[in-house]
PDB file with one MODEL, atoms N, CA, C and O in Angstrom:
MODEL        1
ATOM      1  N   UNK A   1      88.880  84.581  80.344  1.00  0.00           N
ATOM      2  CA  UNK A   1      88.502  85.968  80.184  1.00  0.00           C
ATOM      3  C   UNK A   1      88.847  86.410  78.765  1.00  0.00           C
ATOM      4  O   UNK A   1      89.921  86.156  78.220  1.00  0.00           O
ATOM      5  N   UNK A   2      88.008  86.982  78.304  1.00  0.00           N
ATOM      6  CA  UNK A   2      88.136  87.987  76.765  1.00  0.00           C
ATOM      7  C   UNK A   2      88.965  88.898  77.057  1.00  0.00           C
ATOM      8  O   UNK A   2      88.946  89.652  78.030  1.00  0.00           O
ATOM      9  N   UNK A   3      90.288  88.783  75.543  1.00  0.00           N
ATOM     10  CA  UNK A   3      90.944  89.688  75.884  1.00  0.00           C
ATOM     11  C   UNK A   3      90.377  90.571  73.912  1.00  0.00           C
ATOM     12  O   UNK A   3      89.931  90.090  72.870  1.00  0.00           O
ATOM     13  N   UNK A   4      90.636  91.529  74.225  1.00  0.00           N
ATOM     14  CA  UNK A   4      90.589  92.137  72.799  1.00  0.00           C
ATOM     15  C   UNK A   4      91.906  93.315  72.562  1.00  0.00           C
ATOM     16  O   UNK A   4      92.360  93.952  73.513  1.00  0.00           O
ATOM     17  N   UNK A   5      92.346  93.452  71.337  1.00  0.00           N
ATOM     18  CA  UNK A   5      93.253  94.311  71.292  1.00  0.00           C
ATOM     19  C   UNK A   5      93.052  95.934  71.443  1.00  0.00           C
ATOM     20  O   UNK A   5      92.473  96.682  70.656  1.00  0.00           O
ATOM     21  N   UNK A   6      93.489  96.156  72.284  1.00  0.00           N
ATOM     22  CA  UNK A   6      93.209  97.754  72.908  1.00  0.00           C
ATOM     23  C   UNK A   6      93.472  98.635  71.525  1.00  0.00           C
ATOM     24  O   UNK A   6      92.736  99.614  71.650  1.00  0.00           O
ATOM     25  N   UNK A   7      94.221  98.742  70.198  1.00  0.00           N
ATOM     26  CA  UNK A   7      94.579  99.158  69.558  1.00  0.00           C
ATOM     27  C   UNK A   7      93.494  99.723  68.374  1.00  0.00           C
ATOM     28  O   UNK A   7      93.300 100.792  67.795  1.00  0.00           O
ATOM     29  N   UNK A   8      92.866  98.262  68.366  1.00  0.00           N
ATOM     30  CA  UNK A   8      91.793  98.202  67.164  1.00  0.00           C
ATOM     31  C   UNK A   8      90.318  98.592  68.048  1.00  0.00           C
ATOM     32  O   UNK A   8      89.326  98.294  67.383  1.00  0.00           O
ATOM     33  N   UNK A   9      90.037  99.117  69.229  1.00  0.00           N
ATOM     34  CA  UNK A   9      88.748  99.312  69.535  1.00  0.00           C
ATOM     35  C   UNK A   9      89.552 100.474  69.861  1.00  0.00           C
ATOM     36  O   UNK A   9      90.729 100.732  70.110  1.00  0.00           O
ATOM     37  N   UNK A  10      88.017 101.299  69.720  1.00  0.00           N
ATOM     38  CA  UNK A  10      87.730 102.893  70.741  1.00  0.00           C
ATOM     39  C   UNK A  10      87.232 102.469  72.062  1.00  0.00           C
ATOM     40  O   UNK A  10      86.495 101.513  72.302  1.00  0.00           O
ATOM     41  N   UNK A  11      87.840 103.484  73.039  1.00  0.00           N
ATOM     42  CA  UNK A  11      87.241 103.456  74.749  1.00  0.00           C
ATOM     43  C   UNK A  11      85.457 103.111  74.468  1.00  0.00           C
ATOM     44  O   UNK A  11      84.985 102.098  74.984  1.00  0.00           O
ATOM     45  N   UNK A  12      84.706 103.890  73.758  1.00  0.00           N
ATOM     46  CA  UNK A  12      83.056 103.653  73.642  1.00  0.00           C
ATOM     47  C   UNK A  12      82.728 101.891  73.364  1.00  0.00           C
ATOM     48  O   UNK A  12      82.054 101.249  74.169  1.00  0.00           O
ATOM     49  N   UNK A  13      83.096 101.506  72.585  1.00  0.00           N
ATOM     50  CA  UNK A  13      83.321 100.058  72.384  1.00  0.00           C
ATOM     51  C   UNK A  13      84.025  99.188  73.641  1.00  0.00           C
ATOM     52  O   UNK A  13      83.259  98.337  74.093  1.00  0.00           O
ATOM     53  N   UNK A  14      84.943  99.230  74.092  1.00  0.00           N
ATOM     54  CA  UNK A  14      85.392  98.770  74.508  1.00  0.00           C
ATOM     55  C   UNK A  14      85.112  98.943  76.118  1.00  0.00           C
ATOM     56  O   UNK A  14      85.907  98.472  76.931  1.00  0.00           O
ATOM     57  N   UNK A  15      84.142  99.523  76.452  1.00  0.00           N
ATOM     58  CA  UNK A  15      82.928  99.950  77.718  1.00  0.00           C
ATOM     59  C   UNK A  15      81.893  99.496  77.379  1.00  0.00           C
ATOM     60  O   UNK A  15      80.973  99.327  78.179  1.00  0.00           O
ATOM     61  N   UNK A  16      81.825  99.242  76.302  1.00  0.00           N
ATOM     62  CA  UNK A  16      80.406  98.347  76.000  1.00  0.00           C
ATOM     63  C   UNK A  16      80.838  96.971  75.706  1.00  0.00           C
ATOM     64  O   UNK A  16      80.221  96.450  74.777  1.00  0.00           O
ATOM     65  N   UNK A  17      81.749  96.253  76.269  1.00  0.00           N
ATOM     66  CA  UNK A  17      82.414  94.790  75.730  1.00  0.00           C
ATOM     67  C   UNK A  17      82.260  94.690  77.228  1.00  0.00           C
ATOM     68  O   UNK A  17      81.254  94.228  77.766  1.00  0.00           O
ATOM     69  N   UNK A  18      83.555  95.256  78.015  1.00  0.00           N
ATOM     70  CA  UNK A  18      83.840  94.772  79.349  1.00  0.00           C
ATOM     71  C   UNK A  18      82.639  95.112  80.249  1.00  0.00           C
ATOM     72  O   UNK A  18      82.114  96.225  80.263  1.00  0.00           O
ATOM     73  N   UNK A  19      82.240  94.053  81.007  1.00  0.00           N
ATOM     74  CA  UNK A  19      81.752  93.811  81.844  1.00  0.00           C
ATOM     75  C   UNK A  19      79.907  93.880  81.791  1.00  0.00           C
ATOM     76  O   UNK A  19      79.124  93.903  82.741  1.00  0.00           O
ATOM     77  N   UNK A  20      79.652  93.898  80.454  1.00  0.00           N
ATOM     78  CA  UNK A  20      78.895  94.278  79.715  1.00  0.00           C
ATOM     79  C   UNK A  20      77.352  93.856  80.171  1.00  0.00           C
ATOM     80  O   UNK A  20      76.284  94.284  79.733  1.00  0.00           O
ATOM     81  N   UNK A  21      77.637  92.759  81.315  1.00  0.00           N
ATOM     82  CA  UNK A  21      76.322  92.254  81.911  1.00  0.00           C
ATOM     83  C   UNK A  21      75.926  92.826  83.314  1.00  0.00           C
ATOM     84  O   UNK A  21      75.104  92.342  84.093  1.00  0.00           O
ATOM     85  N   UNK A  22      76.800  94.135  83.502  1.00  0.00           N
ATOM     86  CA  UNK A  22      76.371  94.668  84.989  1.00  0.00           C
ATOM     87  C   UNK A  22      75.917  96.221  84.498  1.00  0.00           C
ATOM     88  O   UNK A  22      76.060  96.449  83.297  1.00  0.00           O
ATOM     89  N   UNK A  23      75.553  96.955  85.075  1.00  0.00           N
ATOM     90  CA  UNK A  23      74.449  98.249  85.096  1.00  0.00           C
ATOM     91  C   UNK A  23      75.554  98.729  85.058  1.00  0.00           C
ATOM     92  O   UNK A  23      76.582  98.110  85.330  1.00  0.00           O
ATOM     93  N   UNK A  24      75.449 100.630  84.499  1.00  0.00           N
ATOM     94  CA  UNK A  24      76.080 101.640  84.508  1.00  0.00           C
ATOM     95  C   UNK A  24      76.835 101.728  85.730  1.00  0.00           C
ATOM     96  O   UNK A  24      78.051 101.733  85.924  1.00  0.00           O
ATOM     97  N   UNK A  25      75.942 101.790  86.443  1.00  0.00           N
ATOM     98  CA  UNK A  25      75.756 102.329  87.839  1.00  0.00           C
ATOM     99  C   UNK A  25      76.222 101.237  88.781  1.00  0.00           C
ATOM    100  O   UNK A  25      75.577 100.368  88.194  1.00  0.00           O
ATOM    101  N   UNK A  26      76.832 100.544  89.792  1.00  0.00           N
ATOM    102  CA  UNK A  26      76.583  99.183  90.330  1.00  0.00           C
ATOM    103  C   UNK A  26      76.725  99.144  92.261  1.00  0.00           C
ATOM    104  O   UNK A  26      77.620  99.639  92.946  1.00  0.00           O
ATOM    105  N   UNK A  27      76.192  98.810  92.458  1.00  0.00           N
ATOM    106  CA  UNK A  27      76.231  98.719  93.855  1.00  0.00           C
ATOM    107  C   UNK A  27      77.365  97.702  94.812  1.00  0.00           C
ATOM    108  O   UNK A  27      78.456  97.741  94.243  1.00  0.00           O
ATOM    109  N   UNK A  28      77.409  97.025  95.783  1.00  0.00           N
ATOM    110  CA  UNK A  28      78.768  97.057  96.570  1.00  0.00           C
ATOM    111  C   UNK A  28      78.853  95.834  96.191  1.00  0.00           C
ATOM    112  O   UNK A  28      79.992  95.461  95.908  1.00  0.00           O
ATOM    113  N   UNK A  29      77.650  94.754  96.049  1.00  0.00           N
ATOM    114  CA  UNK A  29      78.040  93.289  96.034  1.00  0.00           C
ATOM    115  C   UNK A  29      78.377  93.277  94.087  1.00  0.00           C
ATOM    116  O   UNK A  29      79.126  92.501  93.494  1.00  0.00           O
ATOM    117  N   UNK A  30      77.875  93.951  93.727  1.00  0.00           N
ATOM    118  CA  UNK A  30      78.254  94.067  91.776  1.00  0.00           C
ATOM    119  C   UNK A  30      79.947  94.158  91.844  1.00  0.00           C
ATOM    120  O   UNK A  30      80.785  93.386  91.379  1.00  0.00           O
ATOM    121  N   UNK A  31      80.100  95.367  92.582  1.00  0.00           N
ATOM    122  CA  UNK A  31      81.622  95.823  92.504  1.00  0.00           C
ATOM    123  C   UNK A  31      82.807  94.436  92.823  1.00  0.00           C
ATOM    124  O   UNK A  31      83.926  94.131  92.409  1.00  0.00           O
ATOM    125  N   UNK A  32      81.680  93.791  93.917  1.00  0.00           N
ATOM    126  CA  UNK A  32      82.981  92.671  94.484  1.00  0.00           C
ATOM    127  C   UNK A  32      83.096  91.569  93.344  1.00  0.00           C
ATOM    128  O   UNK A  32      84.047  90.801  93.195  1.00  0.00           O
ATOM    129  N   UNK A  33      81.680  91.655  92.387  1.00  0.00           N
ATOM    130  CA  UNK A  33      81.871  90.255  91.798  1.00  0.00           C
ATOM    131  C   UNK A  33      82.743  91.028  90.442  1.00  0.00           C
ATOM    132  O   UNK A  33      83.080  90.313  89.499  1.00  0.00           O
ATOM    133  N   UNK A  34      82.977  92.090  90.434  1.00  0.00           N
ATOM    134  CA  UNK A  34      83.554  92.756  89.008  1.00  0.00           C
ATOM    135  C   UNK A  34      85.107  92.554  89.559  1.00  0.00           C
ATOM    136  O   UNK A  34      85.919  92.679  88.643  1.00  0.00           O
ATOM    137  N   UNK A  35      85.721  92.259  90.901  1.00  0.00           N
ATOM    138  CA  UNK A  35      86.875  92.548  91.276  1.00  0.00           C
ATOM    139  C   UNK A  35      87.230  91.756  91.304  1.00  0.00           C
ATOM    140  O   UNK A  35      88.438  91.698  91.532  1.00  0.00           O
ATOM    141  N   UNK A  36      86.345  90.308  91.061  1.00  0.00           N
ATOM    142  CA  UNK A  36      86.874  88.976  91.296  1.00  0.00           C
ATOM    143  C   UNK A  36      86.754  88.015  92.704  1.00  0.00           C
ATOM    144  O   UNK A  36      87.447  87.270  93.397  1.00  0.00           O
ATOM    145  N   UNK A  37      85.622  88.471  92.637  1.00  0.00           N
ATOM    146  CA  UNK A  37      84.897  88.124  94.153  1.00  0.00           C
ATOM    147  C   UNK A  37      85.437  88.542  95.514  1.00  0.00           C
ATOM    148  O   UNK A  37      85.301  87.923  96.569  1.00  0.00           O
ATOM    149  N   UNK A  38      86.187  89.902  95.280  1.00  0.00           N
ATOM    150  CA  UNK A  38      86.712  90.254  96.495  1.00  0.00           C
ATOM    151  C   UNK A  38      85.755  90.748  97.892  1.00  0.00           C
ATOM    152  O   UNK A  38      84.696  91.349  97.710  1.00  0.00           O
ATOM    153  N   UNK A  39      86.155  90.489  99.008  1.00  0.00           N
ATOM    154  CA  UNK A  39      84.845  90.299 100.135  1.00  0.00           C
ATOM    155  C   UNK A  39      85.099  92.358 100.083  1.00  0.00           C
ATOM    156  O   UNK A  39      85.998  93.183  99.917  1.00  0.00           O
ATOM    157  N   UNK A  40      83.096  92.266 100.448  1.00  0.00           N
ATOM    158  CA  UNK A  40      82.369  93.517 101.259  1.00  0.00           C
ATOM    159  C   UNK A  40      82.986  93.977 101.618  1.00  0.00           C
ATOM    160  O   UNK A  40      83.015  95.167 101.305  1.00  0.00           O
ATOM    161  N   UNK A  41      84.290  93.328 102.834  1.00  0.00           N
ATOM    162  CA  UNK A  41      85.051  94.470 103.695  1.00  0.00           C
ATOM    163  C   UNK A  41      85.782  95.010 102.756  1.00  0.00           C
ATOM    164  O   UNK A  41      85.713  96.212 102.504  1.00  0.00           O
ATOM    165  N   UNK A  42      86.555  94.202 102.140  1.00  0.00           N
ATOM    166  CA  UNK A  42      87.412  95.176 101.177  1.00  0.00           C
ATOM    167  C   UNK A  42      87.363  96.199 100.250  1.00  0.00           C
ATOM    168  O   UNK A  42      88.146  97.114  99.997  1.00  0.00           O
ATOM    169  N   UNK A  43      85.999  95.782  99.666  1.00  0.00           N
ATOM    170  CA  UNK A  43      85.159  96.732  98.351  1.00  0.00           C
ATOM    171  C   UNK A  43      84.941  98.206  99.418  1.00  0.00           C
ATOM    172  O   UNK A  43      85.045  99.356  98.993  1.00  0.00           O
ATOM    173  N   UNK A  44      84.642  97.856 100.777  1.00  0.00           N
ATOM    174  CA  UNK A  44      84.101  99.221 101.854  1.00  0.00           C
ATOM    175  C   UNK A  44      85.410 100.207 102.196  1.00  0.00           C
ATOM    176  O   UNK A  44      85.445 101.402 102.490  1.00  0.00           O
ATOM    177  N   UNK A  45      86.204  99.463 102.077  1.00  0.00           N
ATOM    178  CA  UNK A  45      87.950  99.907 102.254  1.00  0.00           C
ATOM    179  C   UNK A  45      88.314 100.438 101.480  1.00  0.00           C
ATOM    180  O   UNK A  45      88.694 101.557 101.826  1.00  0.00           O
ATOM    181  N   UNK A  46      88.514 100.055  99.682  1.00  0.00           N
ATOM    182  CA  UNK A  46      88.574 101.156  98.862  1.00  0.00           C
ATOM    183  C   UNK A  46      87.693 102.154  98.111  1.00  0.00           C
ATOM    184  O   UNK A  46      87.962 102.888  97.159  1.00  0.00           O
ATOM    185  N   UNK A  47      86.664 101.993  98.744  1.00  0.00           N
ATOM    186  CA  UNK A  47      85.889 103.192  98.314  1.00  0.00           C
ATOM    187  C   UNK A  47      85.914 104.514  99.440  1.00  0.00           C
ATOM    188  O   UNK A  47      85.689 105.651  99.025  1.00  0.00           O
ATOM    189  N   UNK A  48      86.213 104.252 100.920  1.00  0.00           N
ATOM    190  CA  UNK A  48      86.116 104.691 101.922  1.00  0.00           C
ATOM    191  C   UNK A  48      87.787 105.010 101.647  1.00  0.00           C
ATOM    192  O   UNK A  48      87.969 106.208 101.868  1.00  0.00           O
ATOM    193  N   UNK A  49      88.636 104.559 101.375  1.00  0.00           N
ATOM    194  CA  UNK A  49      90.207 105.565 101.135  1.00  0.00           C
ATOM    195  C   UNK A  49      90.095 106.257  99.330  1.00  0.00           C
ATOM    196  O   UNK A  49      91.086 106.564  98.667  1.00  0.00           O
ATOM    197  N   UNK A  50      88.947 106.345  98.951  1.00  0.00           N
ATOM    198  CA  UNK A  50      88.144 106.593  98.240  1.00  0.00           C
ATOM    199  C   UNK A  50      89.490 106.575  96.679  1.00  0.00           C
ATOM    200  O   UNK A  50      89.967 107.618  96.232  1.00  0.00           O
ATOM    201  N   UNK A  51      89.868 105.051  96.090  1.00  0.00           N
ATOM    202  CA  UNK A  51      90.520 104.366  95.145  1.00  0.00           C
ATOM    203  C   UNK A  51      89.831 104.018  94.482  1.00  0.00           C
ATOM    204  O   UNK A  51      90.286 103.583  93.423  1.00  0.00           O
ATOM    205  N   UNK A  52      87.926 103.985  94.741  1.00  0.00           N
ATOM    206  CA  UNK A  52      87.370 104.362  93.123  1.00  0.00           C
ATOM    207  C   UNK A  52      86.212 105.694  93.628  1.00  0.00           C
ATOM    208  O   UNK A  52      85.974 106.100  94.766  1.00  0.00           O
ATOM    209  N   UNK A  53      85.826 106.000  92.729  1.00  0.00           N
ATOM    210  CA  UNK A  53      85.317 106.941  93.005  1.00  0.00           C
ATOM    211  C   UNK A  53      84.029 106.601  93.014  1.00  0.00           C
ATOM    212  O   UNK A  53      83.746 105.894  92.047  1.00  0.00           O
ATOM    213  N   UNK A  54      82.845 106.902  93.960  1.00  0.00           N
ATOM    214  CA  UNK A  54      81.379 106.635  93.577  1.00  0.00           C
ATOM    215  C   UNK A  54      81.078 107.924  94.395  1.00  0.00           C
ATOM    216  O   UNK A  54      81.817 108.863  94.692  1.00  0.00           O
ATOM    217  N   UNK A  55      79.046 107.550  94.817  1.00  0.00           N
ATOM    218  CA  UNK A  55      78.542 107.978  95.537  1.00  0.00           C
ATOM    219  C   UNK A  55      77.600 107.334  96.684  1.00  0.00           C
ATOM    220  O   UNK A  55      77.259 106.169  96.889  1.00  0.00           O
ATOM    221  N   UNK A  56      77.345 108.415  97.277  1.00  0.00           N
ATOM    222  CA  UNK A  56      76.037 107.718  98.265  1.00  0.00           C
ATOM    223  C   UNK A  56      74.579 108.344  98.086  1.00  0.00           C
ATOM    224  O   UNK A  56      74.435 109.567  98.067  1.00  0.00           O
ATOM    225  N   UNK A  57      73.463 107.433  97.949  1.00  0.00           N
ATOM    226  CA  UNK A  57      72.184 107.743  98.137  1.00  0.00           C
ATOM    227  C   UNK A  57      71.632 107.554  99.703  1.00  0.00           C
ATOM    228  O   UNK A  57      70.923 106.686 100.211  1.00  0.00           O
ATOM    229  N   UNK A  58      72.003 108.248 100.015  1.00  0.00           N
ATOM    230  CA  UNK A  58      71.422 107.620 101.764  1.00  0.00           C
ATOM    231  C   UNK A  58      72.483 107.064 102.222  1.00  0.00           C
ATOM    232  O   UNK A  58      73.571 107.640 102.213  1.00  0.00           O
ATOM    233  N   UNK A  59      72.279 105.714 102.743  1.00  0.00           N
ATOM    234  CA  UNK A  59      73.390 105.550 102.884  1.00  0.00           C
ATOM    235  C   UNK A  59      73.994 103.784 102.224  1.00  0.00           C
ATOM    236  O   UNK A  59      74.462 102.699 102.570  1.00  0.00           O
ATOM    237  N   UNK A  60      73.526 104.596 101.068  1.00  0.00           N
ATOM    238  CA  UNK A  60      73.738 102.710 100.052  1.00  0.00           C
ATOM    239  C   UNK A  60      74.832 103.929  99.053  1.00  0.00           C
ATOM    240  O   UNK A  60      74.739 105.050  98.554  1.00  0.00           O
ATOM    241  N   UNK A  61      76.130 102.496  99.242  1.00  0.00           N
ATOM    242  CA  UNK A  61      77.289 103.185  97.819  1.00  0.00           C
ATOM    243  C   UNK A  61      76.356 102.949  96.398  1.00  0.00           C
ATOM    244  O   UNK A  61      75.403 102.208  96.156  1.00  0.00           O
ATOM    245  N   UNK A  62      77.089 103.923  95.607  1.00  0.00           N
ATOM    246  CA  UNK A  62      76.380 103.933  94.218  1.00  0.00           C
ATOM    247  C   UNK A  62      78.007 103.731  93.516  1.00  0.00           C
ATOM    248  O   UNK A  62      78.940 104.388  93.979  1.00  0.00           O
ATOM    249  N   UNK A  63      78.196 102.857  92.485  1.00  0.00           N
ATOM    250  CA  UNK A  63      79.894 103.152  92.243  1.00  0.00           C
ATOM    251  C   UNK A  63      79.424 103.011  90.545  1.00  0.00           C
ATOM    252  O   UNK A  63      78.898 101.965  90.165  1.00  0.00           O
ATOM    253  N   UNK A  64      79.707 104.340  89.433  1.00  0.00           N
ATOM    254  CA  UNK A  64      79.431 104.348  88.151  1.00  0.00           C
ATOM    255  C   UNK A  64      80.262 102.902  87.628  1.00  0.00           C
ATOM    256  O   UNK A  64      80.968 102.325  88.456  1.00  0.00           O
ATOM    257  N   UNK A  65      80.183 102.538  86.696  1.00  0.00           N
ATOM    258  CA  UNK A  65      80.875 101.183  86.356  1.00  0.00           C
ATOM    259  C   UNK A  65      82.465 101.841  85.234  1.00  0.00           C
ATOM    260  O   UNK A  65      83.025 100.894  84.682  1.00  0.00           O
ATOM    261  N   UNK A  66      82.921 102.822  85.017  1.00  0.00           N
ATOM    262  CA  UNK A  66      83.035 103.626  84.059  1.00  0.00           C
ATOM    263  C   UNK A  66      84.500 104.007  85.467  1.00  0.00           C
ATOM    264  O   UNK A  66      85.661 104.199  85.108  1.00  0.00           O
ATOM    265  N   UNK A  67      84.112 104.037  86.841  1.00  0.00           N
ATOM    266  CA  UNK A  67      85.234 104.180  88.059  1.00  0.00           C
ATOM    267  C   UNK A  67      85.770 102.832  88.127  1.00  0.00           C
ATOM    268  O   UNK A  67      86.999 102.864  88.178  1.00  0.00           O
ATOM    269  N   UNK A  68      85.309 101.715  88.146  1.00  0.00           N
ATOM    270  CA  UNK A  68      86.176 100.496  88.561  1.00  0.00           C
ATOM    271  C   UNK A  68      86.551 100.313  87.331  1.00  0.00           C
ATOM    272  O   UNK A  68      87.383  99.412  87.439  1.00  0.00           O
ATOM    273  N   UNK A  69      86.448 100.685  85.831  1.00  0.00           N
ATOM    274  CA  UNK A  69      87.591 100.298  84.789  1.00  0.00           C
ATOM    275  C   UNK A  69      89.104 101.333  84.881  1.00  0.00           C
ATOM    276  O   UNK A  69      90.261 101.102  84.531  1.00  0.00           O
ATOM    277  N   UNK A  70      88.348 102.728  85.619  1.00  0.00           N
ATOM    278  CA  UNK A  70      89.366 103.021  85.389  1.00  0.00           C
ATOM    279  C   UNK A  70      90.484 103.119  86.736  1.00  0.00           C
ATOM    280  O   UNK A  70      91.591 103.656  86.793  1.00  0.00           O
ATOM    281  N   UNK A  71      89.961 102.618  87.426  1.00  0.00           N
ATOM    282  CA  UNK A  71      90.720 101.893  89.212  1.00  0.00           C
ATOM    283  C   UNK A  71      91.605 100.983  88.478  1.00  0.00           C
ATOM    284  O   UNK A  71      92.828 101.065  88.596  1.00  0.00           O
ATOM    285  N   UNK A  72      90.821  99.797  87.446  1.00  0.00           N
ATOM    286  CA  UNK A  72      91.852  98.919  87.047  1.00  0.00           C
ATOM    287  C   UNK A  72      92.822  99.258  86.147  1.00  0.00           C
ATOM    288  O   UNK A  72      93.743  98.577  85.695  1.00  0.00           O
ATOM    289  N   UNK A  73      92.443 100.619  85.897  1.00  0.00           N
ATOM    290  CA  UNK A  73      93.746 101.061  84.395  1.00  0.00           C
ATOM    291  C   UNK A  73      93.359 100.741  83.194  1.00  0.00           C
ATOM    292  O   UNK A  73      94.185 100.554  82.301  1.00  0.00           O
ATOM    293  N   UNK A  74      91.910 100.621  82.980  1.00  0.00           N
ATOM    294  CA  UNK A  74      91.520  99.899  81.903  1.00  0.00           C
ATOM    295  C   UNK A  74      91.179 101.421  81.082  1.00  0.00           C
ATOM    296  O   UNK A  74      91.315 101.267  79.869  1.00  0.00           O
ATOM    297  N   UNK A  75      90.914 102.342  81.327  1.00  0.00           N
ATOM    298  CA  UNK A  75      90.342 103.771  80.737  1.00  0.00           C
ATOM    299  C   UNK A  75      91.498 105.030  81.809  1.00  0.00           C
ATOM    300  O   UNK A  75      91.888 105.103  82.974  1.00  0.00           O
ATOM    301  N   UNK A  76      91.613 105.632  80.837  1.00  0.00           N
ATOM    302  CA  UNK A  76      92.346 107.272  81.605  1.00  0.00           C
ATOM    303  C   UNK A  76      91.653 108.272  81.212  1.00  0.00           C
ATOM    304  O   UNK A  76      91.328 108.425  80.034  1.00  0.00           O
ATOM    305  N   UNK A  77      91.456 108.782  81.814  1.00  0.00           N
ATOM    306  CA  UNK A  77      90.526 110.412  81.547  1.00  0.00           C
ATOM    307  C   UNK A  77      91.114 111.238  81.735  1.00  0.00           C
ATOM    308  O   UNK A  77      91.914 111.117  82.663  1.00  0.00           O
ATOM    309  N   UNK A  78      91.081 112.431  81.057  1.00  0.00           N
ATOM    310  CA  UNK A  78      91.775 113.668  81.916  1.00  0.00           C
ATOM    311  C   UNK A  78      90.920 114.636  81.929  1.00  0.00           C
ATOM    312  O   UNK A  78      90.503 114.996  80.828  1.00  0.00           O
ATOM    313  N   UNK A  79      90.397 115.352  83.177  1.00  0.00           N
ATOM    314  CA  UNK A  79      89.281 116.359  83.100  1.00  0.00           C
ATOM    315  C   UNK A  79      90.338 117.547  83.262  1.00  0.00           C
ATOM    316  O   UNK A  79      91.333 117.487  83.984  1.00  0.00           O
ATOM    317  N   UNK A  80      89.882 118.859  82.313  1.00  0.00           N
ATOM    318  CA  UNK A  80      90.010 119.847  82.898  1.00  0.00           C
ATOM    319  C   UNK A  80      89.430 120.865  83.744  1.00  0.00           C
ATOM    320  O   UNK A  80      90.060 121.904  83.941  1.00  0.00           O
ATOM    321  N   UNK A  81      87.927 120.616  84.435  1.00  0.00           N
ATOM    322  CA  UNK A  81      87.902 121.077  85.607  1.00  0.00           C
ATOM    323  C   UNK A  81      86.617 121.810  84.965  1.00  0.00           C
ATOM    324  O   UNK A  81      85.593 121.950  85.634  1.00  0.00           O
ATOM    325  N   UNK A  82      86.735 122.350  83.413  1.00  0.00           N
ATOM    326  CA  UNK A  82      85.373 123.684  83.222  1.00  0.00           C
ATOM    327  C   UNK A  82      84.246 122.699  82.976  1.00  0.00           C
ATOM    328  O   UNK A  82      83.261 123.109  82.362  1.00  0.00           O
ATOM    329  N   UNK A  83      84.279 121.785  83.278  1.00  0.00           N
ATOM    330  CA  UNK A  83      82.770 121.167  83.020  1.00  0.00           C
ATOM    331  C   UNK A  83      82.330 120.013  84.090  1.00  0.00           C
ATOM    332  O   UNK A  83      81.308 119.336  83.973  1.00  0.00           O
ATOM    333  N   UNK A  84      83.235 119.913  85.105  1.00  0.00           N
ATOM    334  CA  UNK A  84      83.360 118.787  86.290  1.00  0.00           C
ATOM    335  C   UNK A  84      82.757 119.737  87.293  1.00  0.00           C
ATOM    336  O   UNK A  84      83.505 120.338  88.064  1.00  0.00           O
ATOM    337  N   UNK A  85      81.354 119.922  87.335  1.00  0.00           N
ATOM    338  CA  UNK A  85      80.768 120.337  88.906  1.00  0.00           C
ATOM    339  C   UNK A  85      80.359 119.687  90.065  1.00  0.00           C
ATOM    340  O   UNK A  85      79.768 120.196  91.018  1.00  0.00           O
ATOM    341  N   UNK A  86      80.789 118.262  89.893  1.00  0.00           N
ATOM    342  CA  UNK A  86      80.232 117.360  91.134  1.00  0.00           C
ATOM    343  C   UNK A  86      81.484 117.441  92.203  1.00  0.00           C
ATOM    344  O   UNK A  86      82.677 117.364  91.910  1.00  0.00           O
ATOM    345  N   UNK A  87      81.022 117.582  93.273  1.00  0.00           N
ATOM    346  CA  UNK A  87      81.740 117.979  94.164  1.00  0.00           C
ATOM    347  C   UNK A  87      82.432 116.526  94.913  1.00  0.00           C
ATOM    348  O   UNK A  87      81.587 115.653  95.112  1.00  0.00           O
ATOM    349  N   UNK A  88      83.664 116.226  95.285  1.00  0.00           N
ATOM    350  CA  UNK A  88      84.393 115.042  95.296  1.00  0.00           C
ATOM    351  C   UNK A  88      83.581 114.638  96.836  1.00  0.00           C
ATOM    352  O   UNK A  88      83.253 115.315  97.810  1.00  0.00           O
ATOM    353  N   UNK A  89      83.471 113.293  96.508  1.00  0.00           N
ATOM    354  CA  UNK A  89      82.866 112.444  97.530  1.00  0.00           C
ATOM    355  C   UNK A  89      84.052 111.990  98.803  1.00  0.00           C
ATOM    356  O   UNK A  89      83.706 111.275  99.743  1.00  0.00           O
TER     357      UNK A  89
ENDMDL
END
């Protein structure tokens, strides 16, 4: 695995390095192979005690790719709330 020094890149760069061959956006079997091939049930387990954050279209998960870096601690955000209108899943 590529490691790069967190010091010398910006978060924008360094979201465009990791994981760089899966969609914005990724669906349940993407998520398991981003986790390290962890099985369906489990990927359904932490999204459902809801430890990354996505959505649903119907009833297929949608999980942004931008939530499982920062599940792994790889990105921190801090919102203050005046511009966050999506209502928590």
């Amino acid at each position: 695995m590529y490691q790069f020094p967190l010091a010398a890149i910006n978060q924008q760069e360094a979201y465009d390095l990791v994981f760089e061959s899966f969609p914005d956006v990724v669906n349940i079997t993407e998520m398991c192979e981003m986790l390290g091939g962890i099985s369906s049930k489990t990927a359904y387990k932490l999204l459902q005690e809801n430890k990354i954050s996505h959505f649903k279209i119907g009833r297929v998960y949608k999980i942004p790719k931008i939530n499982i870096l920062i599940y792994l601690n790889l990105f921190s955000f801090t919102f203050n709330g005046q511009h966050f209108d999506a209502l928590p899943h």
